[in-house]
LUMDRENVEX-144401 format. One record per residue: x, y, z of N, C-alpha, C in turn; residue number from 1; chain; residue in one letter. Coordinates in pm, 1 decimal. Layout:
// LUMDRENVEX-144401
PT, X, Y, Z, X, Y, Z, X, Y, Z, NUM, A, A
...
This chain:
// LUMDRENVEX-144401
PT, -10531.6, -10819.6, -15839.7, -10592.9, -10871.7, -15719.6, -10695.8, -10771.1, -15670.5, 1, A, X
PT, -10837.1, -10803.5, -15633.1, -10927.9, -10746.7, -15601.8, -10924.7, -10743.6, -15403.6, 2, A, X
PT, -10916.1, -10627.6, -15398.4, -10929.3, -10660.6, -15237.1, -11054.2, -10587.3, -15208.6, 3, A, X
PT, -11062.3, -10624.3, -15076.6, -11198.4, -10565.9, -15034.3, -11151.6, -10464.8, -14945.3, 4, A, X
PT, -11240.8, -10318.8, -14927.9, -11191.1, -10173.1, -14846.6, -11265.5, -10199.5, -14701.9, 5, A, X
PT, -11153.2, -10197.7, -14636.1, -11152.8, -10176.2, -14497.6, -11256.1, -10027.3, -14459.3, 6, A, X
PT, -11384.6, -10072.8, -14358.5, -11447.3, -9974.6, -14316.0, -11397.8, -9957.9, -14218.1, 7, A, X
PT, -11316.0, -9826.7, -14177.7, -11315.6, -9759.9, -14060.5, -11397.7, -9645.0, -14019.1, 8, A, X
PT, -11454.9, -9638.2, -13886.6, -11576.2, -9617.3, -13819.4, -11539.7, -9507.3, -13713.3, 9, A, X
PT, -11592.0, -9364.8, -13790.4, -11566.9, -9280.1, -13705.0, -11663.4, -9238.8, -13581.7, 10, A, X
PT, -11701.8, -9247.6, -13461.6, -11756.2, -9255.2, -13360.8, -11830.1, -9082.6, -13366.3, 11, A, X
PT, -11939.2, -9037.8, -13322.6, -11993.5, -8960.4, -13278.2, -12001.1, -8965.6, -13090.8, 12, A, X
PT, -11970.8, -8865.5, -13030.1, -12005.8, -8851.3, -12900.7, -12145.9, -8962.0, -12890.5, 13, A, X
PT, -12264.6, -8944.5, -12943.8, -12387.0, -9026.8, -12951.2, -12374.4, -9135.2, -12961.1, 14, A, X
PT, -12294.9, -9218.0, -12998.4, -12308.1, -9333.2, -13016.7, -12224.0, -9416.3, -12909.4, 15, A, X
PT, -12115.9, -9331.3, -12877.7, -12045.9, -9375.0, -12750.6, -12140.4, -9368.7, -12603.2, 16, A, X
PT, -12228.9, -9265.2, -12595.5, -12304.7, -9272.8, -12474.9, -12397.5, -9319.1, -12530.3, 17, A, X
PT, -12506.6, -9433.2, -12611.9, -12614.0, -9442.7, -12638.8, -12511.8, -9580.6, -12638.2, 18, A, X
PT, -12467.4, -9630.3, -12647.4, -12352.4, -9759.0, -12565.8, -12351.7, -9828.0, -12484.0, 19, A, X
PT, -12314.4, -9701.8, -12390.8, -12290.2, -9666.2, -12261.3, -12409.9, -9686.4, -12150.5, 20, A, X
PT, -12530.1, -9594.3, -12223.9, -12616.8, -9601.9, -12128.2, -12710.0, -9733.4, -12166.1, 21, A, X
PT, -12713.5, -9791.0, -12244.9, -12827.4, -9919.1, -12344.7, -12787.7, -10053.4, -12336.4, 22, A, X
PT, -12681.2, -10051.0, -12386.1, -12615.6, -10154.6, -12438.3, -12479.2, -10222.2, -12342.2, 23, A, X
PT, -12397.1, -10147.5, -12320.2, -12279.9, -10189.2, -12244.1, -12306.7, -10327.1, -12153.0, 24, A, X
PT, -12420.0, -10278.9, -12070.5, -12453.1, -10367.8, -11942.9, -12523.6, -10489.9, -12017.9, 25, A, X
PT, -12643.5, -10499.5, -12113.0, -12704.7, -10611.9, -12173.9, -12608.5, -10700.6, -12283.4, 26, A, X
PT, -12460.7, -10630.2, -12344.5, -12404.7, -10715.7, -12422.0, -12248.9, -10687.4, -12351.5, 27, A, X
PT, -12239.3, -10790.8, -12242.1, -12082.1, -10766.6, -12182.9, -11948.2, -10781.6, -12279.8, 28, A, X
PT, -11991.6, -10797.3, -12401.5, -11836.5, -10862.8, -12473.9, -11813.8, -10718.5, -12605.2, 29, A, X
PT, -11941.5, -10647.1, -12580.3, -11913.7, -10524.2, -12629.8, -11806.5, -10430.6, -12641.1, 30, A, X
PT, -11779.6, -10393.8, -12493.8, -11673.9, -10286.6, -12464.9, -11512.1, -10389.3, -12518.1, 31, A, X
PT, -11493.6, -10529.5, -12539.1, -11378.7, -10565.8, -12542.9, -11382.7, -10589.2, -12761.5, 32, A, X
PT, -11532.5, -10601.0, -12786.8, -11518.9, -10590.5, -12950.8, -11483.8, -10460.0, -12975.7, 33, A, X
PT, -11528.1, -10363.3, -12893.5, -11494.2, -10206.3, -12950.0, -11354.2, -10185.1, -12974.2, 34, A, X
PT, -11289.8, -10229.6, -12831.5, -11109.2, -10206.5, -12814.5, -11086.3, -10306.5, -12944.7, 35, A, X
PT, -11084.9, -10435.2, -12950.6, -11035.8, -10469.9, -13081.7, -11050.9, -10366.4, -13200.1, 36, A, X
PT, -11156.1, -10320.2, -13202.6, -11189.6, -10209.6, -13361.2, -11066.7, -10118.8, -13298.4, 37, A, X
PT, -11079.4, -10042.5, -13226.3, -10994.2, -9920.3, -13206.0, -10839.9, -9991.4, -13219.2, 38, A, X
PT, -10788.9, -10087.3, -13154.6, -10645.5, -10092.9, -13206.8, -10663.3, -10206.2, -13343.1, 39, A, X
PT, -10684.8, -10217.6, -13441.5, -10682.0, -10281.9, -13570.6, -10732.7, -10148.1, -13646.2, 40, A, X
PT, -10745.0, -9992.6, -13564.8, -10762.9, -9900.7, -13612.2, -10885.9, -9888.3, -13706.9, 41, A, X
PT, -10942.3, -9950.9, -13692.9, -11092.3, -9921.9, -13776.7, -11208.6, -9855.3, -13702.7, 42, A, X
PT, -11172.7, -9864.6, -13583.7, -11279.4, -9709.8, -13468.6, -11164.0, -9585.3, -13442.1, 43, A, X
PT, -11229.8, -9486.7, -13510.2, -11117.1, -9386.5, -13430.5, -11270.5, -9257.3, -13415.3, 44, A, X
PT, -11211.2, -9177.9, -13354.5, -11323.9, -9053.2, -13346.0, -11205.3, -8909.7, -13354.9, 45, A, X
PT, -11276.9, -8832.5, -13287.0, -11200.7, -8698.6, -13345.7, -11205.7, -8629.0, -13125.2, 46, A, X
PT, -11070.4, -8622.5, -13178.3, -11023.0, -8549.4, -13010.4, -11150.4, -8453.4, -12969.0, 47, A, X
PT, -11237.6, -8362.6, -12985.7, -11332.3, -8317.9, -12995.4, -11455.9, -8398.6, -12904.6, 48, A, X
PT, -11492.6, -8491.6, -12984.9, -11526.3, -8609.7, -12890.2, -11489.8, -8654.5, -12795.4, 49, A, X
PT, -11379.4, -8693.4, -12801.8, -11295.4, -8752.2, -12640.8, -11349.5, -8590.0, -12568.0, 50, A, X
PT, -11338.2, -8465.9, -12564.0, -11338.6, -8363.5, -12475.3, -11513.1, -8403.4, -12439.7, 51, A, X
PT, -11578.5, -8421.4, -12488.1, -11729.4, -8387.5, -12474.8, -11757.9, -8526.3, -12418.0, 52, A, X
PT, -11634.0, -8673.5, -12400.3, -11732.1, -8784.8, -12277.2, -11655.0, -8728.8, -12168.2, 53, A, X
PT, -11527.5, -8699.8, -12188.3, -11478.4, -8725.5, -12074.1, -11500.8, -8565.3, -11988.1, 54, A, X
PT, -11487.0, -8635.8, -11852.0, -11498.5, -8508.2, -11770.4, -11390.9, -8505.3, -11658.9, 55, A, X
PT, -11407.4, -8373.5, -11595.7, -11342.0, -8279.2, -11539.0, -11364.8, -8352.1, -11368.0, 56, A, X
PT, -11451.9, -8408.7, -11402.6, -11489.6, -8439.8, -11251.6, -11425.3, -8546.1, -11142.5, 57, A, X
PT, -11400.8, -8501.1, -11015.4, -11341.8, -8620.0, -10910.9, -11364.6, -8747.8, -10933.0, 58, A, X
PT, -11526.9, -8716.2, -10972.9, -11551.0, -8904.7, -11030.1, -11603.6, -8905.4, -11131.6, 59, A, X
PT, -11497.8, -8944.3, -11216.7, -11568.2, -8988.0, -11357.3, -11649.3, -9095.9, -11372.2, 60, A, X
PT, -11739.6, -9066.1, -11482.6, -11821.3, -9178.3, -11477.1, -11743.5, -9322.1, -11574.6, 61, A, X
PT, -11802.0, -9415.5, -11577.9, -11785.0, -9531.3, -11644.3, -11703.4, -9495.3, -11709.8, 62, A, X
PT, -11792.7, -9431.2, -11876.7, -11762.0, -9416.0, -11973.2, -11622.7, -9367.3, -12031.2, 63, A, X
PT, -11669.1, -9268.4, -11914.4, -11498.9, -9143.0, -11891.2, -11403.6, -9268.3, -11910.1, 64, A, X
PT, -11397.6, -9342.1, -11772.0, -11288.1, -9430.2, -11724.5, -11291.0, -9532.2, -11840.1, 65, A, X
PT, -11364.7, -9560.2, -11926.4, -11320.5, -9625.3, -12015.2, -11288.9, -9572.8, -12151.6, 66, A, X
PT, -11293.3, -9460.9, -12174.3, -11265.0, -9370.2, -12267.4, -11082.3, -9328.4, -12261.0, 67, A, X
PT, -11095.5, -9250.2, -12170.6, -10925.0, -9203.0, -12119.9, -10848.9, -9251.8, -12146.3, 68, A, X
PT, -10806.5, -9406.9, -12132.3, -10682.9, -9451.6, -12199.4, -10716.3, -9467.6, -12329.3, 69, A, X
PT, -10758.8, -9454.1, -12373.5, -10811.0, -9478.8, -12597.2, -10773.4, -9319.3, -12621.4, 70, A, X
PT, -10731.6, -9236.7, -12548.5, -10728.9, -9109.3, -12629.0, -10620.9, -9076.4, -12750.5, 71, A, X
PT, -10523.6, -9175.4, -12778.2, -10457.9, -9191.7, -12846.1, -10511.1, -9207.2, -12987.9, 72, A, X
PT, -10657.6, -9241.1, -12988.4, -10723.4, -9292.2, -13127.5, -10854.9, -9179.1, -13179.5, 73, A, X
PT, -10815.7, -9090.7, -13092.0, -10928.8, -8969.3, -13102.3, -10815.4, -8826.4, -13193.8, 74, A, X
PT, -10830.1, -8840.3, -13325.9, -10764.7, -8740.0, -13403.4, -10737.8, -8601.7, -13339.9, 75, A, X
PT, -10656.9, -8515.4, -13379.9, -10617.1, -8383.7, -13343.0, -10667.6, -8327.4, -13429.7, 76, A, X
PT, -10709.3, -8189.0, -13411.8, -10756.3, -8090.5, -13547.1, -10614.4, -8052.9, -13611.4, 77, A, X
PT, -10653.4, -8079.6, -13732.6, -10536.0, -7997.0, -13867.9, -10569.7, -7897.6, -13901.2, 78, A, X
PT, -10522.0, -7805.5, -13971.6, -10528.1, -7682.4, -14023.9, -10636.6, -7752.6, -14092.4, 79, A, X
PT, -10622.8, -7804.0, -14226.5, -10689.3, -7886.8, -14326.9, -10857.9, -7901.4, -14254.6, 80, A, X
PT, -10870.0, -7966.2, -14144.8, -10988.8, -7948.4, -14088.6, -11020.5, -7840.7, -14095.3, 81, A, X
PT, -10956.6, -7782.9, -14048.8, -10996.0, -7633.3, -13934.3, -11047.8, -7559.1, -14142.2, 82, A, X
PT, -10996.0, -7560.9, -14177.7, -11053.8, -7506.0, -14363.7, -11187.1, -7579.8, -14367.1, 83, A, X
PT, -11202.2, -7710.0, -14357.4, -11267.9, -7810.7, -14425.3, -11422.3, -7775.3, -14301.0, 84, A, X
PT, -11391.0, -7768.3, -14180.9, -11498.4, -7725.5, -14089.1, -11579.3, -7575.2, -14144.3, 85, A, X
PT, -11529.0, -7457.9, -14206.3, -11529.1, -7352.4, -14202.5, -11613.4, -7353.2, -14340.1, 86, A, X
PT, -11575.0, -7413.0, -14474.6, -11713.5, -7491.5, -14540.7, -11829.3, -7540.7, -14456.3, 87, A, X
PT, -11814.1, -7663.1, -14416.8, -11906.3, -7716.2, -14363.8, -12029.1, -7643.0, -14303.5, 88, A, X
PT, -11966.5, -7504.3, -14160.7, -12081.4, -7475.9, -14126.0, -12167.9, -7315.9, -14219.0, 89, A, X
PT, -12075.2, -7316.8, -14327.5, -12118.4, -7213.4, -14404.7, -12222.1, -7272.4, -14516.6, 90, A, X
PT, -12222.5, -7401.2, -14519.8, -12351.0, -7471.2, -14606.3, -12437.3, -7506.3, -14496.2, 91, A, X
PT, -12427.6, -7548.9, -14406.3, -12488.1, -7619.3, -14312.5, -12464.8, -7545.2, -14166.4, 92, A, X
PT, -12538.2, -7386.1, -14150.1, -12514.0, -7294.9, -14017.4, -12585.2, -7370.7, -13871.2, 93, A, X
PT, -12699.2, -7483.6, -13967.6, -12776.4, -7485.2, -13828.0, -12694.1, -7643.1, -13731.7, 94, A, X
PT, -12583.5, -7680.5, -13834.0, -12505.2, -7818.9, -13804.0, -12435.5, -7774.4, -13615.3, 95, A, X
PT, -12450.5, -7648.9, -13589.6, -12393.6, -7593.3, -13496.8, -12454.7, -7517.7, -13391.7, 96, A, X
PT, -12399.3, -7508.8, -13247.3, -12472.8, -7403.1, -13189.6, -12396.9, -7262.8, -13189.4, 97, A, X
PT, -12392.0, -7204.0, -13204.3, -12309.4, -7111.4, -13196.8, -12279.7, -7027.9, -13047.3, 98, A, X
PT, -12377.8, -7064.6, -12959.4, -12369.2, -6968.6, -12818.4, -12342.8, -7058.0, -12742.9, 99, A, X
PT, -12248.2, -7204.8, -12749.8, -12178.7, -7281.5, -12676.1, -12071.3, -7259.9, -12637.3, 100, A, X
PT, -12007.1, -7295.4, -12522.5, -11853.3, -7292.3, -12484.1, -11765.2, -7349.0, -12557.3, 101, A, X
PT, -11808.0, -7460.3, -12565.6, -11738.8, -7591.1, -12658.4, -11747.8, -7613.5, -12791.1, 102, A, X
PT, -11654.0, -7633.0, -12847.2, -11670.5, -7673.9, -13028.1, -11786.1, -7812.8, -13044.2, 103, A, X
PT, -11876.4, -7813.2, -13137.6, -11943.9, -7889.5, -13153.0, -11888.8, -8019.9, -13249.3, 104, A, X
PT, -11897.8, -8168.9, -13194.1, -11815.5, -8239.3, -13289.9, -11837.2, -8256.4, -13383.0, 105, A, X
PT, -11972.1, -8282.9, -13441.0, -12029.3, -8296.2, -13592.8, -11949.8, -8219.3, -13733.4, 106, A, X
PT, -11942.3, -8098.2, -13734.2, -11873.3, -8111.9, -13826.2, -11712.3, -8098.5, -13846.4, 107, A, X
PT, -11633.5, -8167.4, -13727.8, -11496.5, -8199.4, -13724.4, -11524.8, -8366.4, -13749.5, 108, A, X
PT, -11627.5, -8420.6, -13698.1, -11597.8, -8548.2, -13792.2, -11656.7, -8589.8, -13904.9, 109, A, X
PT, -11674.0, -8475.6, -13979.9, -11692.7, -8502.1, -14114.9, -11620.2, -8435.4, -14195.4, 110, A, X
PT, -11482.1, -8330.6, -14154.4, -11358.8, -8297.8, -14172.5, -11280.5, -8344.7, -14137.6, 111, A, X
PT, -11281.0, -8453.5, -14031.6, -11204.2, -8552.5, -14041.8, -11166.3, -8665.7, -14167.8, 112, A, X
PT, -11304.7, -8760.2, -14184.8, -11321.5, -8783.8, -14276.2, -11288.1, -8776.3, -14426.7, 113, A, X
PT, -11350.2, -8629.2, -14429.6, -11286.9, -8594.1, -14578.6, -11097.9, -8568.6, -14579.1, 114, A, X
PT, -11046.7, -8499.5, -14463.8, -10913.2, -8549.5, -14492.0, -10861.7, -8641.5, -14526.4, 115, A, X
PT, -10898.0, -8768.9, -14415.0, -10815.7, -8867.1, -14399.9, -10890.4, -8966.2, -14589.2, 116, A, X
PT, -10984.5, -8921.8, -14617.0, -10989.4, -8950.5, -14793.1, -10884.8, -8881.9, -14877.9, 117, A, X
PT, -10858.7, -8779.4, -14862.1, -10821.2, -8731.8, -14911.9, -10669.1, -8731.1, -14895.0, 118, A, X
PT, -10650.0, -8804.8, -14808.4, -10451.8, -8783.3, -14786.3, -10397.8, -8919.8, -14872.4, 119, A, X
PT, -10297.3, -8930.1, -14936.2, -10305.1, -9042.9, -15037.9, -10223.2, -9095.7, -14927.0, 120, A, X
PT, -10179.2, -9195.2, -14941.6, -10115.0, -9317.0, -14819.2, -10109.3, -9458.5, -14899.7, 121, A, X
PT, -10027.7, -9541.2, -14843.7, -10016.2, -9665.5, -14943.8, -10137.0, -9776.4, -14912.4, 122, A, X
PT, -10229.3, -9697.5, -14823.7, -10407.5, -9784.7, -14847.1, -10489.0, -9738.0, -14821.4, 123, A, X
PT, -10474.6, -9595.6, -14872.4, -10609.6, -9510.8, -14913.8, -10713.6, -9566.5, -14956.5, 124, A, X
PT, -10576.0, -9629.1, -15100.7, -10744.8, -9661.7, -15184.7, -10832.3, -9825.6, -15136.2, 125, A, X
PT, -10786.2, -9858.7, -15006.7, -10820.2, -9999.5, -14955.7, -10909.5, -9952.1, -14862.2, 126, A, X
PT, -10928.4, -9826.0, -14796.4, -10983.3, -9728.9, -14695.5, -11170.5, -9731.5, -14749.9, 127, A, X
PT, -11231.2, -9730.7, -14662.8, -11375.9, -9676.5, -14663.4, -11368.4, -9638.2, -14533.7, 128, A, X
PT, -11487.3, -9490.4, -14520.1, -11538.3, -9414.2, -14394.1, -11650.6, -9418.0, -14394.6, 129, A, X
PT, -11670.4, -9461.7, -14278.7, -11873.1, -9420.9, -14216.6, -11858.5, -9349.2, -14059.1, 130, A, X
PT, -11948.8, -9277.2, -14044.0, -11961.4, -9184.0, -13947.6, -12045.1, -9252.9, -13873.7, 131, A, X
PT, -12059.4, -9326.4, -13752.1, -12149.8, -9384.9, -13617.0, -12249.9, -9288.6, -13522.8, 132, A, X
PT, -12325.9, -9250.2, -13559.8, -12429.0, -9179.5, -13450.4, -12573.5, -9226.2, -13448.8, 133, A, X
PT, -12642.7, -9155.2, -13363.0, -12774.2, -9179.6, -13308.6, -12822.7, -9080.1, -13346.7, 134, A, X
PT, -12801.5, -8970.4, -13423.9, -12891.5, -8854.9, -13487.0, -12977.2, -8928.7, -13599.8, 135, A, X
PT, -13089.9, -8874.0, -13569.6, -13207.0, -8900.8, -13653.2, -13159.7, -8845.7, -13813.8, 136, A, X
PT, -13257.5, -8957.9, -13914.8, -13187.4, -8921.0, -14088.6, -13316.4, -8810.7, -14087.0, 137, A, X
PT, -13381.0, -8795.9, -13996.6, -13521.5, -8744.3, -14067.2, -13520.0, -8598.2, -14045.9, 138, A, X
PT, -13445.8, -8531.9, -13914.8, -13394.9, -8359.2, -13885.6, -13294.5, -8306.9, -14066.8, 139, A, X
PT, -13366.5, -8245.5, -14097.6, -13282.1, -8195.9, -14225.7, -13177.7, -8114.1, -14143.1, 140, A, X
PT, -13014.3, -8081.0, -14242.4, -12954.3, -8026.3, -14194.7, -12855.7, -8105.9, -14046.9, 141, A, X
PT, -12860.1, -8223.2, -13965.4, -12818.3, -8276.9, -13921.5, -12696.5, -8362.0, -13977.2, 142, A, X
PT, -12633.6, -8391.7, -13843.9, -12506.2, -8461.4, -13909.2, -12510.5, -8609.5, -14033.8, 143, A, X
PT, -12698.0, -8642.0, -14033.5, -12700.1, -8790.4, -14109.7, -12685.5, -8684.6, -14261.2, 144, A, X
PT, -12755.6, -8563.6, -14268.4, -12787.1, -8494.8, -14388.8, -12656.1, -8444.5, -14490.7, 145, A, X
PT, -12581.1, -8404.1, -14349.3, -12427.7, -8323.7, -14390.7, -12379.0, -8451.0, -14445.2, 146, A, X
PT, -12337.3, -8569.0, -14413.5, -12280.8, -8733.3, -14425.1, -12312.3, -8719.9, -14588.6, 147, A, X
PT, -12451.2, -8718.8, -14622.0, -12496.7, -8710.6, -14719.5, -12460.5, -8675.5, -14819.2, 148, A, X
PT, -12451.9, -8542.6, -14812.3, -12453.2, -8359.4, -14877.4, -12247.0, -8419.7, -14981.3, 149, A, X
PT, -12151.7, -8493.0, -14844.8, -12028.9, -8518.2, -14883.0, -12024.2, -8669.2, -14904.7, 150, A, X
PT, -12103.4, -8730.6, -14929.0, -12092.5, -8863.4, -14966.8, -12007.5, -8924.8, -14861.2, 151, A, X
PT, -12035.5, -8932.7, -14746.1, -11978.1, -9049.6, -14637.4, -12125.0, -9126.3, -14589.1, 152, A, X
PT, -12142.8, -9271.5, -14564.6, -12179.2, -9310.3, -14530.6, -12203.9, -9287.6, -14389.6, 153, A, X
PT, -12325.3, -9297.6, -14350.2, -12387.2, -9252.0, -14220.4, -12475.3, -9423.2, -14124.8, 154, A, X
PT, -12429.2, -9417.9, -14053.2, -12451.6, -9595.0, -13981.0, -12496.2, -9507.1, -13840.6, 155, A, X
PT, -12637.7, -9571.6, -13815.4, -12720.9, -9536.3, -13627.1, -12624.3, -9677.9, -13618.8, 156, A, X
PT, -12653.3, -9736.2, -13465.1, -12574.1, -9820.0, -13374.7, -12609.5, -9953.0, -13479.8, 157, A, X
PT, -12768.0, -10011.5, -13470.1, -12803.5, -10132.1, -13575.5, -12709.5, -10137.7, -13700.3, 158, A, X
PT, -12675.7, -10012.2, -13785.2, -12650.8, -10073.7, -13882.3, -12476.6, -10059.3, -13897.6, 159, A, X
PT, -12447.4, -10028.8, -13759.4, -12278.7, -10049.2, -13746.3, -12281.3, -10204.4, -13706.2, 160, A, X
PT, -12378.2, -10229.6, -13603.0, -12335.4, -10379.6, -13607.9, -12339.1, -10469.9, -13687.0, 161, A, X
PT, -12443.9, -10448.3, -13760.5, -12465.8, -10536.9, -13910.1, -12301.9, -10540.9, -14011.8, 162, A, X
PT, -12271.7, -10390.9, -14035.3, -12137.3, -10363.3, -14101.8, -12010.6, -10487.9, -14033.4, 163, A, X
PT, -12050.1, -10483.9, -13909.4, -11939.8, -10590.8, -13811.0, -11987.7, -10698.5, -13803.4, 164, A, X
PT, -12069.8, -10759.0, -13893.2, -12138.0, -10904.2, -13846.3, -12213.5, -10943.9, -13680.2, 165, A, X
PT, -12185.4, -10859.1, -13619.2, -12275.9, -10902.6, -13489.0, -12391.6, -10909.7, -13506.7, 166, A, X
PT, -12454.7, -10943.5, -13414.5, -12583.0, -11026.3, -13366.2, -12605.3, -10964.3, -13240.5, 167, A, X
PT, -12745.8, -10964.1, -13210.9, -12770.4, -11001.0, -13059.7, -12900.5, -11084.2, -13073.9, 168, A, X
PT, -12895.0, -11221.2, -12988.4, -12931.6, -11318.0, -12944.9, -13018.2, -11270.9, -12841.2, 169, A, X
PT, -13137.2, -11280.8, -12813.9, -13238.2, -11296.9, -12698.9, -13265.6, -11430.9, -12627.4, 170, A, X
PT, -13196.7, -11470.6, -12524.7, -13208.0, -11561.7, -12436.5, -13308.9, -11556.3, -12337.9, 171, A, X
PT, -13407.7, -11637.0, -12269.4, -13421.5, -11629.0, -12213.5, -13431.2, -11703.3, -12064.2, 172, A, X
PT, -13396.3, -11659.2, -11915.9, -13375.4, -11702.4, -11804.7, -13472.0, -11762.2, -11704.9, 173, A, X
PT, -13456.3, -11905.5, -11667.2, -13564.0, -11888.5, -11590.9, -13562.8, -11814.1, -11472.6, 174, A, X
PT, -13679.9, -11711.7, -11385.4, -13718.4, -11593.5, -11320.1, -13702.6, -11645.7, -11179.9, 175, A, X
């Protein structure tokens, strides 16, 4: 029996706020297709991410508040990462800032990735990964380049929706 491999869709910080700020408000049935992906487990991102929408602040914004309860689907770092990151920015130094407070997510979700390929499970081999961001393919050395460099598929917002069959329809209202 031939089956077809489930793409699950690892989120970049970028693509969650380029969402957020674009899209959310012009396609309302968005934020409830996303939650379907995230529990049928085919959106997950890397805890890393969840730290860099959500904030610290009295009032969170939107995003926050709709982020926070999904933190359950935002991975933990493994040792295995924490190895697999330590490659990464030794081929790729400029994938990083180095005089930040914060860990940069890019290359934890592409050590994500290569783990969760790499862990055998009884539907690994039914498994495909693509990485979701808004980084340009054209900055060499960026997270579309690194995607590359390890053979994961790299999807901007257009060609995640295409992967999901959506559409967007232009209606127009009379003024």
């Amino acid at each position: 029996m031939n089956q077809k491999k489930s793409l699950i869709f690892c989120f970049d910080t970028s693509a969650f706020v380029d969402i957020h700020r674009h899209l959310a408000r012009l396609i309302p049935r968005l934020y409830p297709e996303l939650d379907k992906l995230f529990n049928s487990g085919r959106l997950i991102s890397h805890k890393i991410v969840f730290q860099e929408i959500t904030t610290q602040s009295k009032k969170p914004d939107s995003l926050t508040k709709w982020i926070q309860p999904k933190e359950a689907f935002f991975k933990d770092i493994s040792l295995q990462q924490t190895l697999i990151v330590s490659e990464i920015v030794q081929k790729f130094p400029t994938l990083i800032h180095y005089n930040k407070e914060k860990d940069d997510a890019d290359p934890w979700l592409v050590a994500l990735v290569l783990e969760r390929r790499s862990t055998p499970s009884l539907f690994s081999s039914l498994q495909d990964f693509a990485i979701v961001s808004n980084e340009s393919t054209f900055i060499p050395n960026r997270l579309p380049a690194v995607c590359k460099h390890y053979s994961i598929r790299h999807f901007d917002l257009p060609e995640f929706f295409k992967a999901n069959g959506w559409s967007i329809n232009l209606q127009t209202t009379s003024p």
